[in-house]
N, CA, C and O atoms as CSV, one atom per row, in Angstrom:
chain,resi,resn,atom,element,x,y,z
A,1,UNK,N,N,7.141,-2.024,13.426
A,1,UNK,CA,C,6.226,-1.562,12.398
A,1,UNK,C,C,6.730,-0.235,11.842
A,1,UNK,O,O,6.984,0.770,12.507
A,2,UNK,N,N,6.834,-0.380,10.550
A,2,UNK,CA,C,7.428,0.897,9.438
A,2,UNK,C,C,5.809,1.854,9.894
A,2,UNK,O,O,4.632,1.497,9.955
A,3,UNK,N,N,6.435,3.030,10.115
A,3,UNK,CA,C,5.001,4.138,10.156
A,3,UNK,C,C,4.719,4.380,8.850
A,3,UNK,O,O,3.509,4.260,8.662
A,4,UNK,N,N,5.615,4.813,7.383
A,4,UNK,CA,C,5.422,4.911,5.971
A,4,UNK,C,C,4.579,4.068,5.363
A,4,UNK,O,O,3.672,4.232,4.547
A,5,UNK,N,N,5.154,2.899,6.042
A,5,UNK,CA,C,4.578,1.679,5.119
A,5,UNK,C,C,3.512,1.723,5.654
A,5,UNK,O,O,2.858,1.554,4.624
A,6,UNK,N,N,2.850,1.800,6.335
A,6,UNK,CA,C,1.415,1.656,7.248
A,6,UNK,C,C,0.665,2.531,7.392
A,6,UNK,O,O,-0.400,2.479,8.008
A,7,UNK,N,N,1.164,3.511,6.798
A,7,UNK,CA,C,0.399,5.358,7.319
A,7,UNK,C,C,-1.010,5.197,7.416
A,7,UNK,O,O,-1.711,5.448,8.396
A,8,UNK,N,N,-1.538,4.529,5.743
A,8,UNK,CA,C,-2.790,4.618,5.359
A,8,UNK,C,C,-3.664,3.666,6.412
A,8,UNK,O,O,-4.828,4.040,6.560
A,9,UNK,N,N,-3.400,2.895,6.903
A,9,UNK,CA,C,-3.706,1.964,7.983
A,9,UNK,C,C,-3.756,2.127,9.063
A,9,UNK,O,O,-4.739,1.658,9.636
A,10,UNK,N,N,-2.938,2.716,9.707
A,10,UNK,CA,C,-2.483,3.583,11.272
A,10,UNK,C,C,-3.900,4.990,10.849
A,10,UNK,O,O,-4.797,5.088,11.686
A,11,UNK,N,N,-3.959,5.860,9.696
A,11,UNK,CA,C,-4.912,6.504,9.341
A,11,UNK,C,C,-6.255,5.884,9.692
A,11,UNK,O,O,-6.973,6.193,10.644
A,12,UNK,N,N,-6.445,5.082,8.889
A,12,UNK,CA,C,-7.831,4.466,9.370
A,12,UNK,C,C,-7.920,4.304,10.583
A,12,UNK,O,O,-8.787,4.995,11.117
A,13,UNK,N,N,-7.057,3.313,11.558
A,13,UNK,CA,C,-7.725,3.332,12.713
A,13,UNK,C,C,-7.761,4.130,13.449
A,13,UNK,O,O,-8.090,3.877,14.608
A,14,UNK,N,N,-7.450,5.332,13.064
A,14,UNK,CA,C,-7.559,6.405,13.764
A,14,UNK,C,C,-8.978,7.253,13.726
A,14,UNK,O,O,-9.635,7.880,14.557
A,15,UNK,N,N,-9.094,6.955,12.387
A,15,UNK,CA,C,-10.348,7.106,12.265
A,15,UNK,C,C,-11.192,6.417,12.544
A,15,UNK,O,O,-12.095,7.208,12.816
A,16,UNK,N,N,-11.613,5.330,12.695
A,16,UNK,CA,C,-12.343,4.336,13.347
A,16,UNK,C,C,-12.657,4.391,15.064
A,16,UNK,O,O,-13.704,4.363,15.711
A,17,UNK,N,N,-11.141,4.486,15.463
A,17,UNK,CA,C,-11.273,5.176,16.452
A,17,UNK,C,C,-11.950,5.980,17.240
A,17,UNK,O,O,-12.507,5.795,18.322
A,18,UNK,N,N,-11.791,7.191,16.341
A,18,UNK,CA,C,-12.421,8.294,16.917
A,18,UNK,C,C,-13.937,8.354,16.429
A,18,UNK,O,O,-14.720,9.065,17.058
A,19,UNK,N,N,-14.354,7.652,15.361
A,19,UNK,CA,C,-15.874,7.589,15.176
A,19,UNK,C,C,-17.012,6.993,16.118
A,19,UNK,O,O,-18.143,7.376,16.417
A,20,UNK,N,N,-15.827,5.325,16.634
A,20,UNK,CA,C,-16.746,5.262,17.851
A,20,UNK,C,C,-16.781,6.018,19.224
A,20,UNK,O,O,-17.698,6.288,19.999
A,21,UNK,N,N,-15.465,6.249,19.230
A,21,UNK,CA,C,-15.752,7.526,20.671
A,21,UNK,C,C,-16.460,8.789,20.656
A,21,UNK,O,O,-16.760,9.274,21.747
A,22,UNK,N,N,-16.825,9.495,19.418
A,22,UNK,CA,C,-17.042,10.575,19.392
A,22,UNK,C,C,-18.535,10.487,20.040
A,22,UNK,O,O,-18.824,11.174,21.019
A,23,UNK,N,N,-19.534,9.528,19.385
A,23,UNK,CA,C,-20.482,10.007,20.073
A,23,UNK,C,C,-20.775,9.145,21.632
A,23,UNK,O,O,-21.786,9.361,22.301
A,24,UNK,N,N,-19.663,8.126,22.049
A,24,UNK,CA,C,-19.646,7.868,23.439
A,24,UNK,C,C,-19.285,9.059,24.416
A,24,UNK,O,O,-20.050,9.436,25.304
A,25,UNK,N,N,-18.095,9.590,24.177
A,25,UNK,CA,C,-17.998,10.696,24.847
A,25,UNK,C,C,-18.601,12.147,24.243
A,25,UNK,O,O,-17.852,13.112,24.394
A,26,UNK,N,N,-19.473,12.309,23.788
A,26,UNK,CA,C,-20.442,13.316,23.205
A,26,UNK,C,C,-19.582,14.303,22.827
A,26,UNK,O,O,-19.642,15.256,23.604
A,27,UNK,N,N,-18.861,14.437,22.002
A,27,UNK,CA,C,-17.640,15.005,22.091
A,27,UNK,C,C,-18.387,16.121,20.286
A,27,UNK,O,O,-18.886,15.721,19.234
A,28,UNK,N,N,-18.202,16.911,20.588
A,28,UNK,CA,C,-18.811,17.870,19.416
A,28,UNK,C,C,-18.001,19.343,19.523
A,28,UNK,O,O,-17.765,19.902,20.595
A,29,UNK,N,N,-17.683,19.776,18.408
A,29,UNK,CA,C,-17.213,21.169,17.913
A,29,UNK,C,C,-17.206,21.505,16.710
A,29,UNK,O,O,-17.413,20.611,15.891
A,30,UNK,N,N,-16.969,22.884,16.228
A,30,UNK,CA,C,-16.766,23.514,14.890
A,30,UNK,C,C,-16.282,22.412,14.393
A,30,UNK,O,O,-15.886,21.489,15.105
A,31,UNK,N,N,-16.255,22.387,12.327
A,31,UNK,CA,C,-15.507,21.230,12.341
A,31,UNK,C,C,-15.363,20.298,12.389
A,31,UNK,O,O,-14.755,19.737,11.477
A,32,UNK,N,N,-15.810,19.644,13.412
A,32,UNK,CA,C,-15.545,18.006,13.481
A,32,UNK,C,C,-15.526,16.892,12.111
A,32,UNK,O,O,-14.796,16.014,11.652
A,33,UNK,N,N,-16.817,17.554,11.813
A,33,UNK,CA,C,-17.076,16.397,10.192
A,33,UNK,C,C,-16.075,17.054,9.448
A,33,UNK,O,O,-15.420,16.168,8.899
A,34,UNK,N,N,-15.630,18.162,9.157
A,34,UNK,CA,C,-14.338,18.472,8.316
A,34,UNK,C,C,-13.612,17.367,8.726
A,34,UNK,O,O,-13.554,16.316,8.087
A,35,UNK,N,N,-12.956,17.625,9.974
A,35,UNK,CA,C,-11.272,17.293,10.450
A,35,UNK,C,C,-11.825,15.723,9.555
A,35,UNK,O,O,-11.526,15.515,8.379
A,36,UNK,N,N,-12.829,14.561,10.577
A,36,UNK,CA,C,-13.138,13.380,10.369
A,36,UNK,C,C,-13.150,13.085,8.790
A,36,UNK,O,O,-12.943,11.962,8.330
A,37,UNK,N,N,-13.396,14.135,8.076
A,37,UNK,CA,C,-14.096,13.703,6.806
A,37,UNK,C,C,-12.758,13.606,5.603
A,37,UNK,O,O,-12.682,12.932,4.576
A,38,UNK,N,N,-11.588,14.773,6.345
A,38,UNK,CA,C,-10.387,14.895,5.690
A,38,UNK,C,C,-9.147,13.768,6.058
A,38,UNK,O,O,-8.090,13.554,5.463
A,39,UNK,N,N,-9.726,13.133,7.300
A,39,UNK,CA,C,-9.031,11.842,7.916
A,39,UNK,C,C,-9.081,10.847,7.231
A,39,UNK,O,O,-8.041,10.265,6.924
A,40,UNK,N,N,-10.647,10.283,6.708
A,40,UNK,CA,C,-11.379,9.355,6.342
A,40,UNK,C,C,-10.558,9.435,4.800
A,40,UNK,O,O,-9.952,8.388,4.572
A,41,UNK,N,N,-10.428,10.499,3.690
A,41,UNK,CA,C,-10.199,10.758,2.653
A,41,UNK,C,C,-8.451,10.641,2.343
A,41,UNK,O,O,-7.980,10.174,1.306
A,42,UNK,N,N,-7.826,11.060,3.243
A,42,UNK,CA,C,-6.326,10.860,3.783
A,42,UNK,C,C,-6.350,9.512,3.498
A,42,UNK,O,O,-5.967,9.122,2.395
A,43,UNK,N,N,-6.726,8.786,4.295
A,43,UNK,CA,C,-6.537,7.141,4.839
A,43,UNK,C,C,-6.787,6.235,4.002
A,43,UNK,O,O,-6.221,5.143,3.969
A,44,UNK,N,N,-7.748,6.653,3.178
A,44,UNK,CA,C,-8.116,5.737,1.973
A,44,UNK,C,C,-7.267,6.207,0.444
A,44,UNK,O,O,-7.106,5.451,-0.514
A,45,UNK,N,N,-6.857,7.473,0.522
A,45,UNK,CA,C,-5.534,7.767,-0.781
A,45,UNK,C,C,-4.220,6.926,-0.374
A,45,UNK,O,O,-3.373,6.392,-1.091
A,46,UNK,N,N,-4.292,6.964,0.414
A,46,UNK,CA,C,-2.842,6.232,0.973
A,46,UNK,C,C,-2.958,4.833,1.142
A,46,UNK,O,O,-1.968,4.124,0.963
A,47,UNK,N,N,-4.494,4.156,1.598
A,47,UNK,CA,C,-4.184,3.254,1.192
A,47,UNK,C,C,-4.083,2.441,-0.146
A,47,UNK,O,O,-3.487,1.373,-0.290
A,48,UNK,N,N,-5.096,3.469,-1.538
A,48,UNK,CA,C,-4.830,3.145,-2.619
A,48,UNK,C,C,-3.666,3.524,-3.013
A,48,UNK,O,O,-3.573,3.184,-4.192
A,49,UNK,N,N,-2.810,3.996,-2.704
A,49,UNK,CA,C,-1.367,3.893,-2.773
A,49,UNK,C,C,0.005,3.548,-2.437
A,49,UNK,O,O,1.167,3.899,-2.641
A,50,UNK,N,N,-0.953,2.379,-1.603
A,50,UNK,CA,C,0.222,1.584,-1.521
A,50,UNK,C,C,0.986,1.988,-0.184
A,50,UNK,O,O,1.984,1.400,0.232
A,51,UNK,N,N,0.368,3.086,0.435
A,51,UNK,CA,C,1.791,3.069,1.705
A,51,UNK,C,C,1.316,2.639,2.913
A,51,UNK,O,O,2.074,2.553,3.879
């Protein structure tokens, strides 16, 4: 698997990922909805673009 070609995809489930764990492992700090929210926004430019 090309990482380029897939970024936006490998992105998402990363984000997906971490949305369901976050509140299994109660996991909270400064931030969080930033980092998640700039993940979520990442993942979906890239995937409207094709990579």
């Amino acid at each position: 698997m090309k990482v380029g070609k897939n970024l936006g995809m490998l992105l998402l489930a990363v984000w997906l990922i971490a949305t369901g764990l976050i509140p299994l492992i109660r996991l909270s700090f400064s931030g969080l909805e930033t980092i998640m929210a700039i993940l979520a926004v990442a993942a979906g430019v890239l995937i409207v673009l094709g990579r």
